[in-house]
Every structure is written in structure tokens, then in C-alpha cells.
C-alpha positions as protocol buffer text, in pm:
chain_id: "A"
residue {
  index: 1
  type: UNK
  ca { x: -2844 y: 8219 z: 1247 }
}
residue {
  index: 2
  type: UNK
  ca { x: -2959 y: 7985 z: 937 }
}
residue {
  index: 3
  type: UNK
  ca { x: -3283 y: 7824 z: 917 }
}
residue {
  index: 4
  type: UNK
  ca { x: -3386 y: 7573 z: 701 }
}
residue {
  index: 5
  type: UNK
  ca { x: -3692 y: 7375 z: 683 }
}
residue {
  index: 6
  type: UNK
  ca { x: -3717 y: 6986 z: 701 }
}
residue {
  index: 7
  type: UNK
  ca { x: -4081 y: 6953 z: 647 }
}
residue {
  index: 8
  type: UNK
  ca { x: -4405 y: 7104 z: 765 }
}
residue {
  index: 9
  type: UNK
  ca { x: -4733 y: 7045 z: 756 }
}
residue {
  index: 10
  type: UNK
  ca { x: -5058 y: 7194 z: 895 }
}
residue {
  index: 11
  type: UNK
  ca { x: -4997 y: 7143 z: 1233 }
}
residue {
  index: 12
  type: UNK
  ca { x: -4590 y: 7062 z: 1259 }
}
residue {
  index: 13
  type: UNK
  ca { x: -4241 y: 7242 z: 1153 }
}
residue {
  index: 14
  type: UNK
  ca { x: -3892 y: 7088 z: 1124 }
}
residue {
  index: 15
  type: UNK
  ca { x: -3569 y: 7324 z: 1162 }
}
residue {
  index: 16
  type: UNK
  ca { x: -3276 y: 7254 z: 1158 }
}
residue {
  index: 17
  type: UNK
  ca { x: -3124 y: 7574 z: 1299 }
}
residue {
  index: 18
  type: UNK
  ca { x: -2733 y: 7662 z: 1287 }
}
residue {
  index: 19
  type: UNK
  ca { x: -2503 y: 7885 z: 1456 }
}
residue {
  index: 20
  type: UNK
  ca { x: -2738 y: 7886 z: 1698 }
}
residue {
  index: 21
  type: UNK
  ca { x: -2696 y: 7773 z: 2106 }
}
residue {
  index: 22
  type: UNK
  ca { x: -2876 y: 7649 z: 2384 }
}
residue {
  index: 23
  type: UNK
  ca { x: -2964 y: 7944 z: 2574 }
}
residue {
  index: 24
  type: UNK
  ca { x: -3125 y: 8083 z: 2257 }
}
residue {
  index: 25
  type: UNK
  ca { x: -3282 y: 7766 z: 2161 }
}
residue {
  index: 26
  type: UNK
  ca { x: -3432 y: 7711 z: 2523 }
}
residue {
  index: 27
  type: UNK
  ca { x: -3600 y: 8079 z: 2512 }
}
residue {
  index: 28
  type: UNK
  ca { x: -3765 y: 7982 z: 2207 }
}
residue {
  index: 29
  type: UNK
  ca { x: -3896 y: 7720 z: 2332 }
}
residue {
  index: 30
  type: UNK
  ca { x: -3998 y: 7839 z: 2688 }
}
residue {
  index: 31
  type: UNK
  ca { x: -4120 y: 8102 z: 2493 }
}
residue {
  index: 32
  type: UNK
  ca { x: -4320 y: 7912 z: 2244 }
}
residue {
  index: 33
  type: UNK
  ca { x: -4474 y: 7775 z: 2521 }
}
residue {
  index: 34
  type: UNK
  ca { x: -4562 y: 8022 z: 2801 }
}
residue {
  index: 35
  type: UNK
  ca { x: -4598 y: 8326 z: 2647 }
}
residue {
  index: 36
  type: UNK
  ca { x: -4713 y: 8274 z: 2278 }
}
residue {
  index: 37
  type: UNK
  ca { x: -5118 y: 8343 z: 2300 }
}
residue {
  index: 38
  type: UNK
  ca { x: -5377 y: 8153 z: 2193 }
}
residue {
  index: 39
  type: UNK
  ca { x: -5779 y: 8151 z: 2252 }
}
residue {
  index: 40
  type: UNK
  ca { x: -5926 y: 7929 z: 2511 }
}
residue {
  index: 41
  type: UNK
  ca { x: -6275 y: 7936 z: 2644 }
}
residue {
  index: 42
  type: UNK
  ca { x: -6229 y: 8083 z: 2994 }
}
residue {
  index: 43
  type: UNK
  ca { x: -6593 y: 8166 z: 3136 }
}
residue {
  index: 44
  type: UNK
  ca { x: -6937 y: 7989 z: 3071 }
}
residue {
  index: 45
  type: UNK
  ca { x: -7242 y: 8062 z: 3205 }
}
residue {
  index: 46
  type: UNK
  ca { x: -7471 y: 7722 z: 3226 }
}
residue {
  index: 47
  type: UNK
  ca { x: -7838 y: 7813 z: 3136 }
}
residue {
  index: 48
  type: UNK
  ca { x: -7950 y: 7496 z: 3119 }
}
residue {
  index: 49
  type: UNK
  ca { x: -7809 y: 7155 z: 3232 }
}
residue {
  index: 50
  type: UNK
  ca { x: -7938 y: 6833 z: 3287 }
}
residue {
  index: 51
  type: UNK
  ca { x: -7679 y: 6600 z: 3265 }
}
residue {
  index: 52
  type: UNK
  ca { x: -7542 y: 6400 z: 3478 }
}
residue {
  index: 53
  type: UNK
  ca { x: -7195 y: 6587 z: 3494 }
}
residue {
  index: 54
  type: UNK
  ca { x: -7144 y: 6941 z: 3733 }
}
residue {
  index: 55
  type: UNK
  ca { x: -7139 y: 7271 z: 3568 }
}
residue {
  index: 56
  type: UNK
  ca { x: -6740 y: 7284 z: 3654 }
}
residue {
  index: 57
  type: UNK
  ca { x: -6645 y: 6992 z: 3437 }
}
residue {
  index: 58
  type: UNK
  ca { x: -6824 y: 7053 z: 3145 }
}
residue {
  index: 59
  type: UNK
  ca { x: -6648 y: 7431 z: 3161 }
}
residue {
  index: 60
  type: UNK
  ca { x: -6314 y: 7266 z: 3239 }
}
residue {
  index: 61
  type: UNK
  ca { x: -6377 y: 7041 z: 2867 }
}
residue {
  index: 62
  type: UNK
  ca { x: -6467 y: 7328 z: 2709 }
}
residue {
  index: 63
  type: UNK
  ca { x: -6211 y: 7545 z: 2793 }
}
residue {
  index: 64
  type: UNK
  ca { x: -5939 y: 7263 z: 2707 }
}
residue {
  index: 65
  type: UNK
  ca { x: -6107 y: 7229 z: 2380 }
}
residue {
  index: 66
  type: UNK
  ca { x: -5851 y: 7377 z: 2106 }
}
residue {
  index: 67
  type: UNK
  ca { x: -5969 y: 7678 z: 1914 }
}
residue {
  index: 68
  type: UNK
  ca { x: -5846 y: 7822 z: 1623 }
}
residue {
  index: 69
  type: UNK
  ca { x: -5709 y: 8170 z: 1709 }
}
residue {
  index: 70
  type: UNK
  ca { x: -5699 y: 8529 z: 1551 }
}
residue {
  index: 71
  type: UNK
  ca { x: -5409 y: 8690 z: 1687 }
}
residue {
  index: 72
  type: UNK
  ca { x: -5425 y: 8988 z: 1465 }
}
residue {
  index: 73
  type: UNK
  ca { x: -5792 y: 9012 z: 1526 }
}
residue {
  index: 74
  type: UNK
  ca { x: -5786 y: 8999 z: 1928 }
}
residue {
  index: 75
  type: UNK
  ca { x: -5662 y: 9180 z: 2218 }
}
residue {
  index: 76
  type: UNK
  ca { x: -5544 y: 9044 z: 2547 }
}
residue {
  index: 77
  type: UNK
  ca { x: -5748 y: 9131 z: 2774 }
}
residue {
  index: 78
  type: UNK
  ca { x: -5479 y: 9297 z: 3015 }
}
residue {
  index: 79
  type: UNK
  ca { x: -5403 y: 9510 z: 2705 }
}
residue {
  index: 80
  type: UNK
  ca { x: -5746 y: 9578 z: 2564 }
}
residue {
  index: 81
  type: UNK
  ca { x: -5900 y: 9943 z: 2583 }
}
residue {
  index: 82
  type: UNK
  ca { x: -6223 y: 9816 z: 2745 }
}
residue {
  index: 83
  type: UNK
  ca { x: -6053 y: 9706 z: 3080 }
}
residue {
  index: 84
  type: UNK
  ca { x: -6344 y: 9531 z: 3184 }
}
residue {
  index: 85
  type: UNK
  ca { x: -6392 y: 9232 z: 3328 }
}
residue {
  index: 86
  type: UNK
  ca { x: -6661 y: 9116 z: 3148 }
}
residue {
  index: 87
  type: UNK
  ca { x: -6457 y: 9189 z: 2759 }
}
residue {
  index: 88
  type: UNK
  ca { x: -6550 y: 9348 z: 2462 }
}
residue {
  index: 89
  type: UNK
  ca { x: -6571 y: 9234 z: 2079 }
}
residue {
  index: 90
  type: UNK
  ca { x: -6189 y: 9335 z: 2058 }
}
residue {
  index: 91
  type: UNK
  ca { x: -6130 y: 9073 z: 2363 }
}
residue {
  index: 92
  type: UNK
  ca { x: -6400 y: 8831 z: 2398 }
}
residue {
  index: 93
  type: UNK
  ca { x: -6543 y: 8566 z: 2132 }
}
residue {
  index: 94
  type: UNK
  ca { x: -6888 y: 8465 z: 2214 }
}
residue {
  index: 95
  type: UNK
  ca { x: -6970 y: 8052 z: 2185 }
}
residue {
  index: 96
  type: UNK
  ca { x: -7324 y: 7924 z: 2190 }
}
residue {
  index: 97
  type: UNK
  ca { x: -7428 y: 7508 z: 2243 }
}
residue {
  index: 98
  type: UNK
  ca { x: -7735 y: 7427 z: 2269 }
}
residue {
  index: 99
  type: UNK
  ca { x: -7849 y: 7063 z: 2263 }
}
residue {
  index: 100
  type: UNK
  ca { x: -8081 y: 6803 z: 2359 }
}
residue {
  index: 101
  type: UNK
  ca { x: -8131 y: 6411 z: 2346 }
}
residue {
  index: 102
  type: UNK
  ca { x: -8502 y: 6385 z: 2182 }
}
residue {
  index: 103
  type: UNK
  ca { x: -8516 y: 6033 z: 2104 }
}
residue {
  index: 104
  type: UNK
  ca { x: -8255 y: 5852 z: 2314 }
}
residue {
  index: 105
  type: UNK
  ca { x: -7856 y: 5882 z: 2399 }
}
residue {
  index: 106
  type: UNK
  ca { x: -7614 y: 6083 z: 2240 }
}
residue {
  index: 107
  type: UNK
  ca { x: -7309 y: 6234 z: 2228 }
}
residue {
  index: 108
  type: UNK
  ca { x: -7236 y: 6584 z: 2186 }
}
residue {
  index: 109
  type: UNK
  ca { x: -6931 y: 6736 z: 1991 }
}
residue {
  index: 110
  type: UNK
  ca { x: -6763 y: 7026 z: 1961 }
}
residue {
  index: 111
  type: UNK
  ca { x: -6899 y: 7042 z: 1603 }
}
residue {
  index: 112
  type: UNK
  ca { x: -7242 y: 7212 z: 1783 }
}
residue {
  index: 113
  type: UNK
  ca { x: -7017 y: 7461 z: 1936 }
}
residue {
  index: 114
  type: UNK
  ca { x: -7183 y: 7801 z: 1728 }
}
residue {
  index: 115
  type: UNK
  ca { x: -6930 y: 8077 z: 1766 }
}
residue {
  index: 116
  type: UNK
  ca { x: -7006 y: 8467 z: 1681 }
}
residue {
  index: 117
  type: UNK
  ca { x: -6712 y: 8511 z: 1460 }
}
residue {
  index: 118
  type: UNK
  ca { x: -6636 y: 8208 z: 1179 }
}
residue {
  index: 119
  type: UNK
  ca { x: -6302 y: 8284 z: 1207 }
}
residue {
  index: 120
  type: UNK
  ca { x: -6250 y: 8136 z: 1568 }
}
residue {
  index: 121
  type: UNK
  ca { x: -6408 y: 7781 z: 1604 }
}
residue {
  index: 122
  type: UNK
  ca { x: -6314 y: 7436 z: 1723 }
}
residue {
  index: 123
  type: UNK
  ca { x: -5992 y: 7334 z: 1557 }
}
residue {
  index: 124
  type: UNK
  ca { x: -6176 y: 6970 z: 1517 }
}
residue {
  index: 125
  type: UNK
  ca { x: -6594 y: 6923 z: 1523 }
}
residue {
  index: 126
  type: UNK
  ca { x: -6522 y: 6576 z: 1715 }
}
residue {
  index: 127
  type: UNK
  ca { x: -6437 y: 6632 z: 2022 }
}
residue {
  index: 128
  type: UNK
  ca { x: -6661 y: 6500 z: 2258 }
}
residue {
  index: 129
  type: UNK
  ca { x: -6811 y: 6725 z: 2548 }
}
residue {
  index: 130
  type: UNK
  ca { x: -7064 y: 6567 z: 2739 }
}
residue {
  index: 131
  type: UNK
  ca { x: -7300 y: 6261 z: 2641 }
}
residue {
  index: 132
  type: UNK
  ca { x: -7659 y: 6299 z: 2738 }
}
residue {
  index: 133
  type: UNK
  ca { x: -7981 y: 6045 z: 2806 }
}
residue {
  index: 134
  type: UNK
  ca { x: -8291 y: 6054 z: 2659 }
}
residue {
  index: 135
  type: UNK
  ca { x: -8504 y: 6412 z: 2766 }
}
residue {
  index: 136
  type: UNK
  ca { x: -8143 y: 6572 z: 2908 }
}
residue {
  index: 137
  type: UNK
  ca { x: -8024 y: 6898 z: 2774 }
}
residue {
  index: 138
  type: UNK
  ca { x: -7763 y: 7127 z: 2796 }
}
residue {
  index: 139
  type: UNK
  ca { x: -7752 y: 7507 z: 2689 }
}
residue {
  index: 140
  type: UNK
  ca { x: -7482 y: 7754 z: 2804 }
}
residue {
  index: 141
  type: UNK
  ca { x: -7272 y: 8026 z: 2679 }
}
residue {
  index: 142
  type: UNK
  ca { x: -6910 y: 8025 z: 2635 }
}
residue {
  index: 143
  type: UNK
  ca { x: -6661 y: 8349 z: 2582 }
}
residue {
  index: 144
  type: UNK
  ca { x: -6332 y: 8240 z: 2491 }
}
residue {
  index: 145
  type: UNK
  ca { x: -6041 y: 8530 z: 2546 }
}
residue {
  index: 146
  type: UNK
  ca { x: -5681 y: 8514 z: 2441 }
}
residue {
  index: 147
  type: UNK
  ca { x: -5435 y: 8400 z: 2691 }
}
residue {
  index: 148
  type: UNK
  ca { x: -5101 y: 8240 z: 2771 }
}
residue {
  index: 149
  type: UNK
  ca { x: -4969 y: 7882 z: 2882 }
}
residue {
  index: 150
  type: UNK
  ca { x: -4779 y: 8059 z: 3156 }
}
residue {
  index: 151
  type: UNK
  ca { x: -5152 y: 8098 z: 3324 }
}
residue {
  index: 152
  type: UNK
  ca { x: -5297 y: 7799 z: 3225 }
}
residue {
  index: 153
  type: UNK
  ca { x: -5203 y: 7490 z: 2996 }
}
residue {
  index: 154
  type: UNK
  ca { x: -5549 y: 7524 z: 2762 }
}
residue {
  index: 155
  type: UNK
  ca { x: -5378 y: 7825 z: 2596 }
}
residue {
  index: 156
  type: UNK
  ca { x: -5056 y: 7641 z: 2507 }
}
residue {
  index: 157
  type: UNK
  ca { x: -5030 y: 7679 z: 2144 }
}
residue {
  index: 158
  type: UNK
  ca { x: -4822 y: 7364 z: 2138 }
}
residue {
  index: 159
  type: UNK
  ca { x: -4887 y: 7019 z: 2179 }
}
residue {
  index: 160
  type: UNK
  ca { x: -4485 y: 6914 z: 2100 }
}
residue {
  index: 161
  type: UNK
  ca { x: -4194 y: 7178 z: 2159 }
}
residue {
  index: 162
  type: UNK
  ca { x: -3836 y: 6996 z: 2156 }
}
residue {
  index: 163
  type: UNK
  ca { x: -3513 y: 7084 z: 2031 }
}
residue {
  index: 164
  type: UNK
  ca { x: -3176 y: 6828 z: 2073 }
}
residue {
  index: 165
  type: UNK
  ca { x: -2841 y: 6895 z: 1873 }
}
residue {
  index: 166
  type: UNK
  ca { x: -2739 y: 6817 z: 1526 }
}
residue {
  index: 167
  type: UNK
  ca { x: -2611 y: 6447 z: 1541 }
}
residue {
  index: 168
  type: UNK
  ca { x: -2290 y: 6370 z: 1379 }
}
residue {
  index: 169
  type: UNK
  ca { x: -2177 y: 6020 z: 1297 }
}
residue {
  index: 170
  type: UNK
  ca { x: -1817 y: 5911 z: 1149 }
}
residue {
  index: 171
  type: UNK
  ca { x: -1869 y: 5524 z: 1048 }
}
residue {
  index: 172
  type: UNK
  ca { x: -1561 y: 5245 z: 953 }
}
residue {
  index: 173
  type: UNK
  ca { x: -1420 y: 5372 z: 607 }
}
residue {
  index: 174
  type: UNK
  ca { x: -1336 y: 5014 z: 611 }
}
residue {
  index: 175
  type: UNK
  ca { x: -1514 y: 4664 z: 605 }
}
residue {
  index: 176
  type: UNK
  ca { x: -1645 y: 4592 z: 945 }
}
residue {
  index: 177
  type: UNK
  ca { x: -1568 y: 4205 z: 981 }
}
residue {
  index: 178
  type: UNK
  ca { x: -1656 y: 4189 z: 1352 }
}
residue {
  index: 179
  type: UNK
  ca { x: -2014 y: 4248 z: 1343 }
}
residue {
  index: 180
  type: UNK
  ca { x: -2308 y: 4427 z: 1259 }
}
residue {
  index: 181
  type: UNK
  ca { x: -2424 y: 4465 z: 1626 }
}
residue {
  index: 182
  type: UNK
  ca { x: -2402 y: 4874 z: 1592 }
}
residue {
  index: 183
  type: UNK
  ca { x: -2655 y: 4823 z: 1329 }
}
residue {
  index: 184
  type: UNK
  ca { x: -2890 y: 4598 z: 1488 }
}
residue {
  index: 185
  type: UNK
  ca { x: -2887 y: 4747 z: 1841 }
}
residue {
  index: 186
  type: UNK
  ca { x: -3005 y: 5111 z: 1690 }
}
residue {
  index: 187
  type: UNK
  ca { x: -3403 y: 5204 z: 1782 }
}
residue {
  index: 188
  type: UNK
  ca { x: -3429 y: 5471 z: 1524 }
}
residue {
  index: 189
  type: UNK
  ca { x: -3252 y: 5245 z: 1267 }
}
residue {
  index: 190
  type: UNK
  ca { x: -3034 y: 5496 z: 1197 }
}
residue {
  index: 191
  type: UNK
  ca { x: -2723 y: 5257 z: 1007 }
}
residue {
  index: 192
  type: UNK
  ca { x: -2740 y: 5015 z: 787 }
}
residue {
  index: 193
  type: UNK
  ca { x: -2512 y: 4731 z: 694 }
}
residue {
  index: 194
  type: UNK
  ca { x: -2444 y: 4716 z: 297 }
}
residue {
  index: 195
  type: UNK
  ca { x: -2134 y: 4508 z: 189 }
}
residue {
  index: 196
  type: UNK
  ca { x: -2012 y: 4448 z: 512 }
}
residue {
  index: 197
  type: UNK
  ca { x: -1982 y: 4823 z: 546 }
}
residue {
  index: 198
  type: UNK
  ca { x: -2174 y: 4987 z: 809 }
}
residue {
  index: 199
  type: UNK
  ca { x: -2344 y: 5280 z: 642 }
}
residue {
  index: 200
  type: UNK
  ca { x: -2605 y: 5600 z: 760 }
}
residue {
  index: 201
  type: UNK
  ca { x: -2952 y: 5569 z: 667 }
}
residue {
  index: 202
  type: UNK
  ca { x: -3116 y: 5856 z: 828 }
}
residue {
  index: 203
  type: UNK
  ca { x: -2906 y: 6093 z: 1043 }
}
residue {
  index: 204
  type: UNK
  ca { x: -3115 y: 6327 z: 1135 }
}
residue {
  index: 205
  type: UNK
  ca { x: -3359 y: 6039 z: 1356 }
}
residue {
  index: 206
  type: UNK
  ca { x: -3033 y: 5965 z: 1529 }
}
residue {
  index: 207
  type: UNK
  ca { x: -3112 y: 6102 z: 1896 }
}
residue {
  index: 208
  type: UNK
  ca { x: -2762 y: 6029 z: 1999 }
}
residue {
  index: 209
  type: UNK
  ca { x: -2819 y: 5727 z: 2247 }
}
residue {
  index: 210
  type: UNK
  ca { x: -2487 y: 5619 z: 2211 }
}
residue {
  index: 211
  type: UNK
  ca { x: -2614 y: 5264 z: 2220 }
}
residue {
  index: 212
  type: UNK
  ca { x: -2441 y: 5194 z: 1934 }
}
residue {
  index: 213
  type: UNK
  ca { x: -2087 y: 5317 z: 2045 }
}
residue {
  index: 214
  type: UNK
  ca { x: -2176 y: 5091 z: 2332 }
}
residue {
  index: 215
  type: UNK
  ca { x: -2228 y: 4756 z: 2134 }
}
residue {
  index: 216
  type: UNK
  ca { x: -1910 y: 4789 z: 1919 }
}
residue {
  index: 217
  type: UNK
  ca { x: -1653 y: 4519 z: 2017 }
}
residue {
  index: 218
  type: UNK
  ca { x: -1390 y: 4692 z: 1929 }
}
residue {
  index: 219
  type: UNK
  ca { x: -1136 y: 4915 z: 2138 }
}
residue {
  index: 220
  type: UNK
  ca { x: -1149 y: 5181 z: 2104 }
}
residue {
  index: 221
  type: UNK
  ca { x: -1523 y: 5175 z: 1902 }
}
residue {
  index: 222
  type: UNK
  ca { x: -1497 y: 5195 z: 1554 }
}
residue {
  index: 223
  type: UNK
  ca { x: -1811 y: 5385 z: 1537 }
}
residue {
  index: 224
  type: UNK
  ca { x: -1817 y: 5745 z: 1660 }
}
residue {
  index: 225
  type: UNK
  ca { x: -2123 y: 5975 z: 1766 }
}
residue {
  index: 226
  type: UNK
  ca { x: -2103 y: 6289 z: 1806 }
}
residue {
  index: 227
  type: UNK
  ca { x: -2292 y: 6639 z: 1773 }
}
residue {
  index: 228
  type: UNK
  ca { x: -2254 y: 6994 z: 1658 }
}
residue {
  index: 229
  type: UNK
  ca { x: -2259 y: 7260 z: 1896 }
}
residue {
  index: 230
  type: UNK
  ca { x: -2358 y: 7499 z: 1746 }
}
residue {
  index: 231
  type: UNK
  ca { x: -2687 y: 7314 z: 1521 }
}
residue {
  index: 232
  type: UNK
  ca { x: -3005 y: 7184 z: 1621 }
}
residue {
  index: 233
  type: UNK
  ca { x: -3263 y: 7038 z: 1481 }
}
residue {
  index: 234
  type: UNK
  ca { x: -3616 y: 7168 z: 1631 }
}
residue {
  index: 235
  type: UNK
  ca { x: -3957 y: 7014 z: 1620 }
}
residue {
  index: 236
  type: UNK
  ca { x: -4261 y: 7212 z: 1656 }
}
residue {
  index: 237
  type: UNK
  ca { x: -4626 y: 7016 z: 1720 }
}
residue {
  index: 238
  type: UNK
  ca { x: -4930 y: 7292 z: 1721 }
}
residue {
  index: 239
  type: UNK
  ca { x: -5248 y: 7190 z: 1878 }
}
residue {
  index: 240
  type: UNK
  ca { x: -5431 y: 7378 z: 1552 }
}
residue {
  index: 241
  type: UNK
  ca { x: -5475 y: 7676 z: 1727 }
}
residue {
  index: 242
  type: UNK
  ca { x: -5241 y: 7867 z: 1493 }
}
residue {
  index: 243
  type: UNK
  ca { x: -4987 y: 7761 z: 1226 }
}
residue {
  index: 244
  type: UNK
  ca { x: -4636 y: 7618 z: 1342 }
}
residue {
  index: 245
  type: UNK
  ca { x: -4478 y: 7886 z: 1154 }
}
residue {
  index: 246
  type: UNK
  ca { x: -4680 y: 8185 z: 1296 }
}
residue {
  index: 247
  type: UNK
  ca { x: -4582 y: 8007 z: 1643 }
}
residue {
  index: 248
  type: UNK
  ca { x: -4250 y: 8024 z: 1623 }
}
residue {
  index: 249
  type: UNK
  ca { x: -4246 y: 8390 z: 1421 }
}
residue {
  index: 250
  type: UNK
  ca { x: -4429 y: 8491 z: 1746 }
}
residue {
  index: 251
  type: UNK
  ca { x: -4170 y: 8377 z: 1994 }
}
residue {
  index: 252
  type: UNK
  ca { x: -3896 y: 8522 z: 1745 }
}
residue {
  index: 253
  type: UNK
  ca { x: -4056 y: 8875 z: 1818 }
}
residue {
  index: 254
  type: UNK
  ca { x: -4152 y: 8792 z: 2196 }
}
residue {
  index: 255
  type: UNK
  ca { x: -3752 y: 8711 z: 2270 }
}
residue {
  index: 256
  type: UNK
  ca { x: -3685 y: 9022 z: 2034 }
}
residue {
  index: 257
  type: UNK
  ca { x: -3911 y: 9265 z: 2277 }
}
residue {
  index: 258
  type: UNK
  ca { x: -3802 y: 9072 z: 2559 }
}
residue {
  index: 259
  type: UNK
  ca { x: -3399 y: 9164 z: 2498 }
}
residue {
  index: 260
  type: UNK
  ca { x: -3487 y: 9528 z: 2437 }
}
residue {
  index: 261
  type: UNK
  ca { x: -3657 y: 9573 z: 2741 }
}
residue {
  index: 262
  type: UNK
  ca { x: -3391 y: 9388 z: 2918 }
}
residue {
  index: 263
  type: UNK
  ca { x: -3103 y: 9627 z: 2786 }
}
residue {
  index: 264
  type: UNK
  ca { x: -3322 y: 9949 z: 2813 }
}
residue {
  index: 265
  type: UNK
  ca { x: -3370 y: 9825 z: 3198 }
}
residue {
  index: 266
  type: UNK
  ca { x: -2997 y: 9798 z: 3242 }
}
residue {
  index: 267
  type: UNK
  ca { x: -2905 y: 10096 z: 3084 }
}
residue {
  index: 268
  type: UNK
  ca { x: -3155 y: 10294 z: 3343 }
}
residue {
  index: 269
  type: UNK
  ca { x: -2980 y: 10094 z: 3628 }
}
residue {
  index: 270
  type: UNK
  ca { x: -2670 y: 10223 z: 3510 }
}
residue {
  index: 271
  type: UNK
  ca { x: -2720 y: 10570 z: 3521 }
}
């Protein structure tokens, strides 16, 4: 399998990925999804709370607030020493907020969120949680734990996690007199019409509509779209949580552990 990088940022990865095929590219992205962990707030206790919103929603926009996560630093808590419901430092992150409306409305962010270890905060400090009136407060605690998007979507690592097949285009070697309609009709503006000559502009945006086949007047089209089998082009979107790379590095080693197990499982069976 080859791998080469398009672009990436902080939060998203390009591939296109070769001699590669569906089943495998599906895995990694089921994986990528369900099973890589992230940290999520999962339990507060409300100490104080005045607002006009219930103790359950305020935990339910806390715990789909995104938080950067420590993989290396954190256990899950199925797999944690402590096996106790309640955590441990190796398990558990402890959040503070604390905050009160003195002098009239405002709105409180994730910013105030003040988290026992530096390392594991908001990925953004404006998100808004809860707006409060003049003389309202609202203090809780918050322990955030790792877990997996196969339990609940606020520990999906990934905001965007798509793959479709390497597009391949053959276009008139020849002056196209009839039209330009293949050009025109495209949504990613894929072609371009230079010289009477249709021409590609950007392949890879080309998500293989076929609308362009479609609007050629000619029989049969003079315009042909097609794909490789055996290449892709993948696009992963992180929430910030953890680095695209390190996302898809940890599905790589999931699927690994995941095909061992599988083979050691059938070789039992066998004997």
C-alpha cells in the first residue's frame, strides 16, 4: 500500500492511498470512527446551579464539548488497574467551572473550563455553555474519561471521515467544435475549455458525477470518466481532539490487532 499526502493541516489529512481496496478502506474508516478513543466529559456533579437550564443539559453540552486528548497519558477505563467506578488519575481528568453573573447577563465559555492536567483542555475557549442573568451562578465538577464513538458520538475523534476512488478522466485529444457544455455543466469545475480544447483543471475535486458524460452531444461521449480500483483518495476532518495523523496511525494499529486476533481465533477453531 502507498501513501502520499495531499495536504494537512491542524485539524485535516489528504491521502491519496494506492493498491489499496474497499474493504480495507471501509475498516479504516469505521474504525477511525468507532473505536479510535478520545476524552469526553462523561459525569458532572452540579454543586451549584441557578440557571434557568436542568442539570442534564448543561452535562449533555459539556460532555459534547471537544477536548484535547492524551492517549499515551490515559487509560480506558475498562482497561485501567483501578477498576473503579469512580476512576483514578490514570483514567479520570478532573474539570472545574465556576461562574457567576455579578453585574448583569453573560455568557459563559468553555474558556472558564479549569482542568487538573494542562495537557487536556477545551480544544476551543469559545464554546458557549450556558448564559446566565444577573445574581445566577453555576459551579460543578466535571471528570472527563477516555472513550469510543461506538458508545457515544462525543468521543468521535472525527468530525469528517470519507474516502471515494481515484477519478480518472480521458478528454478529446482533438478540438471539441460541438460545445463546451461538459465544461460548463461541472460543480467542482473540474475542466476547462482552452483553445477549443476541453482540458483538466483539478482532477482530484472530480467526485465522478458523471454529469459531464451526460451533457456531451456526442455518441458515443467524447468525454470519458472513469476511476481506479485500486486508489483512493481519503479525507480526514478531526474535531481537535487529536491530530489527523495520530487518528489514522491509531486505526492502522486497531485493524492491525483486530486481524491478529481474528486469525489466532480461527486457528483455535480449527484445532
Amino acid at each position: 500500500m502507498k501513501i502520499e499526502v495531499l495536504e494537512r493541516d491542524e485539524t485535516n489529512i489528504r491521502l491519496v492511498i494506492r493498491e489499496a481496496d474497499v474493504p480495507l478502506m471501509n475498516a479504516l474508516r469505521r474504525i477511525a470512527l468507532a473505536e479510535v478513543p478520545s476524552i469526553a466529559i462523561d459525569e458532572v456533579v452540579m454543586i451549584d446551579n441557578s440557571s434557568i437550564l436542568q442539570d442534564e443539559i448543561i452535562a449533555h453540552r459539556l460532555g459534547l464539548t471537544p477536548l484535547k486528548t492524551d492517549l499515551d497519558g490515559y487509560n480506558l477505563p475498562e482497561d485501567c488497574s483501578c477498576q473503579s467506578e469512580f476512576g483514578c488519575n490514570l483514567c479520570r481528568v478532573t474539570l472545574m467551572l465556576d461562574a457567576e453573573a455579578n453585574d448583569g447577563t453573560r455568557s459563559v465559555y468553555s474558556g472558564e473550563l479549569v482542568s487538573e492536567n494542562p495537557d487536556v483542555i477545551p480544544v476551543s475557549d469559545k464554546i458557549p455553555i450556558i448564559k446566565l442573568a444577573k445574581g445566577q451562578k453555576l459551579k460543578l465538577e466535571a471528570y472527563a474519561r477516555l472513550g469510543k464513538g461506538k458508545n457515544h458520538a462525543k468521543w468521535q475523534p472525527v468530525s469528517v471521515c470519507a474516502y471515494k476512488y481515484f477519478p480518472k478522466i480521458e478528454v478529446p485529444s482533438e478540438k471539441c467544435e460541438d460545445c463546451a457544455k461538459c465544461v460548463d455543466i461541472c460543480p467542482k469545475r473540474v475542466l476547462t475549455l482552452k483553445e477549443k480544447k476541453v482540458k483538466i483543471r483539478n482532477l482530484l475535486a472530480c467526485n465522478l458525477c458523471m454529469d459531464c458524460v451526460d451533457a456531451c452531444p456526442q455518441n458515443p461521449p467524447a468525454i470519458k470518466v472513469e476511476w481506479e480500483k485500486n486508489a483512493f483518495i481519503m479525507n480526514i476532518e478531526s474535531t481537535g481532539v487529536l491530530p489527523p495523523e495520530r487518528i489514522i496511525q491509531e486505526a492502522t494499529k486497531m485493524l492491525d490487532k483486530q486481524l491478529k486476533e481474528f486469525k489466532k481465533q480461527l486457528k483455535a477453531k480449527a484445532k
